[in-house]
C-alpha positions as CSV (number, residue, x, y, z in Angstrom):
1,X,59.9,13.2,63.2
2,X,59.0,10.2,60.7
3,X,57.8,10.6,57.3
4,X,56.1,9.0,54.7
5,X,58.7,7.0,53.2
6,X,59.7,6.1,57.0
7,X,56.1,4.2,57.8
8,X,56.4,3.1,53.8
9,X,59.7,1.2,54.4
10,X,58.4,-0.2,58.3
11,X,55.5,-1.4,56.5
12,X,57.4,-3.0,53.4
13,X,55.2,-1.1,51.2
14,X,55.3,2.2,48.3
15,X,55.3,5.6,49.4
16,X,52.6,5.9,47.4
17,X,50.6,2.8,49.0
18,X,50.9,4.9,52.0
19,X,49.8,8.4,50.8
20,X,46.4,6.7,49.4
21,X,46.3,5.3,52.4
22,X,46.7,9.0,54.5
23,X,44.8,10.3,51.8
24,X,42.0,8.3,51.7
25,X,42.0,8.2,47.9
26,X,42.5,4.9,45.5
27,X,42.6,1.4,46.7
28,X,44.5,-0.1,49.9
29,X,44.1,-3.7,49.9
30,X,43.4,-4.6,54.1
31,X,46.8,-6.5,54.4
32,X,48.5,-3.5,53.2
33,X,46.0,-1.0,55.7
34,X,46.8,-3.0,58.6
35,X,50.4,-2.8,58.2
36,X,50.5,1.1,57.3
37,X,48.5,0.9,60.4
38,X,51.0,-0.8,62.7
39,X,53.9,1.2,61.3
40,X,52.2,4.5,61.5
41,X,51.9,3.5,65.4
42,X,55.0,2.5,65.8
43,X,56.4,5.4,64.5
44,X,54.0,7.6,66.1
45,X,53.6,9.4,62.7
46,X,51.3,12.4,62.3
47,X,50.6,13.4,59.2
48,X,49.5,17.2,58.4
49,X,45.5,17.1,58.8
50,X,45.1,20.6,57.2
51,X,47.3,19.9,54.1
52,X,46.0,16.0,54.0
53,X,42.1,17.7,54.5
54,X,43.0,20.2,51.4
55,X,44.7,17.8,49.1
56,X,42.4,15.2,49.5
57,X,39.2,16.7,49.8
58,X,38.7,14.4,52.7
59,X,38.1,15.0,56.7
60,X,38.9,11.7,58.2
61,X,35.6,12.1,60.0
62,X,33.3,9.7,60.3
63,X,29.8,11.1,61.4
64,X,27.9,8.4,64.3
65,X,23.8,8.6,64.8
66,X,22.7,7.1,68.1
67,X,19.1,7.7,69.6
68,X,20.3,7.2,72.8
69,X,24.1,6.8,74.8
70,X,22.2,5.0,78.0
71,X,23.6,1.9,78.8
72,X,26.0,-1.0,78.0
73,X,24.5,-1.5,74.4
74,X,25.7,1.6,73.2
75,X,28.4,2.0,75.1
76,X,29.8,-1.4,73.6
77,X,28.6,-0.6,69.6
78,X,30.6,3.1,70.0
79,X,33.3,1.4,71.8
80,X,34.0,-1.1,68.7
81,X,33.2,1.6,65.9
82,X,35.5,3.9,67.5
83,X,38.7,1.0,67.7
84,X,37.8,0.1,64.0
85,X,38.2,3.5,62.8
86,X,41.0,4.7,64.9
87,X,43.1,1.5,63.6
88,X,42.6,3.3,60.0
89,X,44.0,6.7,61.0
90,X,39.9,8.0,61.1
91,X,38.0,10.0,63.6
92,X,34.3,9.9,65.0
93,X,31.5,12.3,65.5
94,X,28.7,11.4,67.7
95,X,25.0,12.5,67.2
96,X,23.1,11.8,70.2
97,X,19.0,11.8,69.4
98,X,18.5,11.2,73.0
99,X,16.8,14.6,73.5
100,X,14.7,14.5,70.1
101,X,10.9,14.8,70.5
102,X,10.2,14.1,67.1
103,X,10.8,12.4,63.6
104,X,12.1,16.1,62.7
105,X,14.2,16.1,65.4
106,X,16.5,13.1,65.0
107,X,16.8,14.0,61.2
108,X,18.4,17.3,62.3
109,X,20.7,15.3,64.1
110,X,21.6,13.5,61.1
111,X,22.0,17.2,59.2
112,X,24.2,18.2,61.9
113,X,26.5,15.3,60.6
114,X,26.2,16.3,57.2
115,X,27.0,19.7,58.1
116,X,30.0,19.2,59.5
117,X,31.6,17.2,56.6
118,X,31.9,14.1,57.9
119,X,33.1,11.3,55.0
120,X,30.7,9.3,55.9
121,X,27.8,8.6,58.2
122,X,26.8,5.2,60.2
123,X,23.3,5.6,61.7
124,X,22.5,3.5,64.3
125,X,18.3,3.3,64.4
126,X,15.5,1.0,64.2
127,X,12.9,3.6,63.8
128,X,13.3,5.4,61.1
129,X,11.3,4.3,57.9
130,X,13.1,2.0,54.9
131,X,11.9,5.2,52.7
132,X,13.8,8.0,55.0
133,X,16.9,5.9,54.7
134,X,16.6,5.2,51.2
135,X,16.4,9.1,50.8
136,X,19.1,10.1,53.3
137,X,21.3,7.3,51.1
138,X,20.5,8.4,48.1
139,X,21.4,12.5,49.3
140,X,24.5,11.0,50.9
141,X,25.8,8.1,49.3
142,X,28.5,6.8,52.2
143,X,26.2,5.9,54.8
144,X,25.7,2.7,56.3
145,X,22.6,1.4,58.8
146,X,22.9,-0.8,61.7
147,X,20.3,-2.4,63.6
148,X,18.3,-2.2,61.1
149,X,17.1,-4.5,58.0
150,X,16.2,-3.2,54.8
151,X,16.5,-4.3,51.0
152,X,16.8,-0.6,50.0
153,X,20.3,-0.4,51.3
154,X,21.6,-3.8,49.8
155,X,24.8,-3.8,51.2
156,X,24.3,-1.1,53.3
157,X,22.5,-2.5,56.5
158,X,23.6,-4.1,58.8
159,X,21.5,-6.6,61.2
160,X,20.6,-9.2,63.4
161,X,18.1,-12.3,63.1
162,X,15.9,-10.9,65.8
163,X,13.3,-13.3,64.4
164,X,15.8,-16.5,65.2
165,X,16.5,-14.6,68.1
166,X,12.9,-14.7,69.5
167,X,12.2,-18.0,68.7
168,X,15.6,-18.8,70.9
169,X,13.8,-17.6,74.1
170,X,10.4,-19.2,73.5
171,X,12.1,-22.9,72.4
172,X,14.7,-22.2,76.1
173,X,11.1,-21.4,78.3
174,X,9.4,-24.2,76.8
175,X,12.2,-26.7,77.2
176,X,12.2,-25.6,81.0
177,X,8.7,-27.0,80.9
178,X,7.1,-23.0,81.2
179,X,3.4,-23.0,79.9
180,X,2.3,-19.6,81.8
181,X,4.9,-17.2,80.1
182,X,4.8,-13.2,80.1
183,X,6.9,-10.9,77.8
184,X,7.6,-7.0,78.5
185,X,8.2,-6.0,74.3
186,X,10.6,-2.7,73.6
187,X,8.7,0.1,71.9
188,X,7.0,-2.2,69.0
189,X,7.0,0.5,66.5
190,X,10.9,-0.7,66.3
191,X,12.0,-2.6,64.0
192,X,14.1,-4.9,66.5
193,X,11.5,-5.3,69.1
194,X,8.5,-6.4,66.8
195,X,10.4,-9.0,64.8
196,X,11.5,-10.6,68.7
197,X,8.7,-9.8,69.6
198,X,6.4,-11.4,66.9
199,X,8.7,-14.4,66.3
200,X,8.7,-15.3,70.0
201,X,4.8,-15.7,70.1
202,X,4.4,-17.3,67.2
203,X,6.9,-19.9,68.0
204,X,5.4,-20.3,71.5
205,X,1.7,-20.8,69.7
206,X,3.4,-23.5,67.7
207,X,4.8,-25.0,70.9
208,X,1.4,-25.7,72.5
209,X,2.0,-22.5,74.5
210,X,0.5,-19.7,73.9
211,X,0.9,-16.4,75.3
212,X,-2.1,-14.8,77.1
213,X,-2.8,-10.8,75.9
214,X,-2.9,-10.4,80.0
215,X,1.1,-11.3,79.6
216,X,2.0,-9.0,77.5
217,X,3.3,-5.9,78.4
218,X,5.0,-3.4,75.5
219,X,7.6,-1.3,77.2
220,X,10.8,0.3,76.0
221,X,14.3,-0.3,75.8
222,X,15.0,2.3,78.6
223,X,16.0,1.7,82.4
224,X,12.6,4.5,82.7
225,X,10.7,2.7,80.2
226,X,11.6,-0.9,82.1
227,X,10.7,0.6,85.3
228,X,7.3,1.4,83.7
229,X,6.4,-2.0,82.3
230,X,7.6,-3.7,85.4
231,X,5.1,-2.1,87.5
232,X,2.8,-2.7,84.7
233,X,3.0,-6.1,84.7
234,X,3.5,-7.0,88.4
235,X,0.2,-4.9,89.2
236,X,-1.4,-6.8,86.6
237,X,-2.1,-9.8,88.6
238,X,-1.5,-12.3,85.5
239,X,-0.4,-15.6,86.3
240,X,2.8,-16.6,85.2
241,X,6.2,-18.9,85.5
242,X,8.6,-17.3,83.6
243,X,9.1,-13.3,81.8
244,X,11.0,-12.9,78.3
245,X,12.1,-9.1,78.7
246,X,12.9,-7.7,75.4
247,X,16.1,-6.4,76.6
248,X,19.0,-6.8,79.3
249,X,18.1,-3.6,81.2
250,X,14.5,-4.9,81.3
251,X,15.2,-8.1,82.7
252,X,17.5,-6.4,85.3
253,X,15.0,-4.2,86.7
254,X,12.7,-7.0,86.7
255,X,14.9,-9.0,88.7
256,X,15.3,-6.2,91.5
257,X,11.6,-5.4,91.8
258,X,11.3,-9.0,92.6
259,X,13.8,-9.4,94.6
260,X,12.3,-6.5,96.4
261,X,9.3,-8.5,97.2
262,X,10.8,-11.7,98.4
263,X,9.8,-13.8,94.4
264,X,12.9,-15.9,94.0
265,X,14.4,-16.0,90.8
266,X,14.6,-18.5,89.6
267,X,13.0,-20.4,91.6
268,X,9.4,-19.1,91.6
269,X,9.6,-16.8,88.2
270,X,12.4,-17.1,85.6
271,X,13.8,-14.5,83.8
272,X,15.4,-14.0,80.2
273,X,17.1,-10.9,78.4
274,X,18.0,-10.1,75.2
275,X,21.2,-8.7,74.0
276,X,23.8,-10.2,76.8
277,X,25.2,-6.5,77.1
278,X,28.1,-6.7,79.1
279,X,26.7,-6.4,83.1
280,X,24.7,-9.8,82.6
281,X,27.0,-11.9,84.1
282,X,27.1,-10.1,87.3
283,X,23.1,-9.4,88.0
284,X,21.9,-11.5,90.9
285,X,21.5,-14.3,89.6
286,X,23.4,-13.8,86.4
287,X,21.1,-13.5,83.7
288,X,20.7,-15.8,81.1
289,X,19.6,-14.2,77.7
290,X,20.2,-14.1,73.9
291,X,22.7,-13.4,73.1
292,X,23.5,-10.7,70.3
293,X,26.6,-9.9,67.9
294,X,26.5,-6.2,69.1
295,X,30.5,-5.7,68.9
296,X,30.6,-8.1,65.7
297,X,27.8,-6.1,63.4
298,X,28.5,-3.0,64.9
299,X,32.6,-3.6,63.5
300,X,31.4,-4.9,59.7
301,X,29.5,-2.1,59.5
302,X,32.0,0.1,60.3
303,X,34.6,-1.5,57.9
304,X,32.2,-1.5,55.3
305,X,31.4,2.1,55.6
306,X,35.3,2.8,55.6
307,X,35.3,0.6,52.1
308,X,32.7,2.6,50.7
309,X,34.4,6.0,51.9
310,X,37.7,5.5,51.0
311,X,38.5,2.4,48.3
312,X,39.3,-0.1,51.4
313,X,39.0,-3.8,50.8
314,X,38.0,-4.8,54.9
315,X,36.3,-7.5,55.6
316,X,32.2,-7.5,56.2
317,X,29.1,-9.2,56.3
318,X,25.6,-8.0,56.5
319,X,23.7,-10.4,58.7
320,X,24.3,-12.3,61.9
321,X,22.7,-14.9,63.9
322,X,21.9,-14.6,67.8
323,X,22.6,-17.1,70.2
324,X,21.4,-18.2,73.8
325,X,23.8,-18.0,76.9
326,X,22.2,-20.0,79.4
327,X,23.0,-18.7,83.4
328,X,20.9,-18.9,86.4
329,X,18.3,-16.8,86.1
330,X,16.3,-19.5,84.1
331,X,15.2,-22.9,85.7
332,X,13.0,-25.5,85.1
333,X,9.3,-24.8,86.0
334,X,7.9,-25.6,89.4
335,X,4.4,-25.6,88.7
């Protein structure tokens, strides 16, 4: 069975580099943590949890918030969080708020993680309040937010330029010459959804293409919720070329309930996502949308978190940029 000084001499560093490292305690500089890493894979080394958990006052858990586990989005930020802390010899918790009715509710969720004594805590929410976080920091100091924006937690929160993001999708409709242009939002008490959402129609106003209040439709970021604001907005009988859905699983729906009723896309309506979650390139057409960093803020926030937990030096930034990834469910406007 391999020891210590084993993965200490694989990795060319101290035994002592390596206990911090086991231990959670003191500074590890990253080169050093990736090759204590590598060696403690190699050597398929397990350390003693209960003596490690005693000694160092530590659990190697690391608590995750979600509101919701349905579809790619989450699938792909848990997916990354998990690699990133299973390459540092940690271990998650999921929190699923899925099933809370209530502002109550997901905080439980969030004691529940506390509770269980989990070293630190990455929440994953755009709904709850700059002042809730700010409190939840300030009770527990190793927690990080992602998906969210807010000056409170300077170097804390983690996020996307949703407004750049927004004003991607109005600038791609317009340059396809789209002047009758509908949007289905996410839930706009979100953070996410009402920076797109605001940027978008202010940069199509400054276009010379304003949206009609008959084209918007606020929905949520839910295969139910899409469903909903589909129907919504094909009873509606507004007028339109082209549909900015607010995110991927919106636009897919979209796309089958016109299919369903012969309206080719893109040929007589367009249609762009948000988020390019991992099934976009095999809808029907294959949806163009913006794209976001999900796997790329969702791993500096966990490294960061892992910094501020136990003395790491990992790399992270705070803020990332969206991009458009242009397919075929966008074309140039017929009308």
């Amino acid at each position: 069975m391999a020891t210590v000084k084993d993965v200490a001499k694989l990795a060319g560093v101290g035994s002592g580099t390596v206990s911090r490292y086991i231990s959670g305690t003191g500074s590890v500089s990253r080169k050093s943590a990736e090759k204590i890493a590598r060696a403690i894979e190699q050597l398929n080394y397990r350390p003693n949890s209960m003596a490690r958990s005693l000694s160092s006052r530590r659990s190697d858990l690391i608590g995750v918030w979600v509101p919701s586990l349905e579809g790619p989005y989450y699938h792909m930020m848990i997916r990354t969080i998990e690699s990133a802390l299973r390459l540092q010899g940690k271990h998650m918790i999921l929190a699923n708020a899925e099933d809370a009715r209530s502002n109550d509710d997901r905080l439980a969720h969030l004691d529940y993680l506390i509770n269980r004594d989990c070293d630190g805590i990455l929440i994953s929410s755009s709904l709850q309040s700059e002042f809730e976080l700010a409190r939840y920091a300030e009770k527990f100091p190793n927690l990080v937010v992602i998906n969210h924006r807010t000056d409170e937690l300077a170097g804390r929160s983690f996020s996307i330029d949703h407004d750049l993001g927004g004003r991607l999708a109005a600038r791609h409709l317009a340059e396809l010459g789209h002047r009758r242009v509908a949007t289905i939002t996410g839930r706009l008490s979100a953070q996410d959804a009402r920076q797109r959402h605001v940027a978008f129609l202010d940069e199509m106003a400054k276009l010379g293409r304003p949206v009609a209040p008959e084209r918007i439709i606020e929905g949520a970021f839910s295969y139910a919720g899409g469903e909903s604001a589909v129907a919504a907005l094909l009873a509606s009988g507004a007028d339109y070329s082209a549909v900015f859905c607010g995110n991927d699983k919106v636009a897919m729906v979209l796309i089958a309930e016109l299919h369903k009723r012969g309206i080719s896309v893109p040929g007589e309506v367009s249609v762009l996502g948000y988020d390019d979650v991992d099934f976009t390139p095999f809808t029907a057409p294959a949806l163009s949308t913006i794209h976001a960093p999900i796997e790329e803020m969702s791993q500096s926030a966990c490294h960061q978190l892992l910094n501020l937990t136990y003395g790491f030096d990992l790399p992270y930034r705070e803020r990332f940029e969206p991009s458009l990834s242009v397919r075929q469910s966008t074309g140039p406007s017929r009308s």
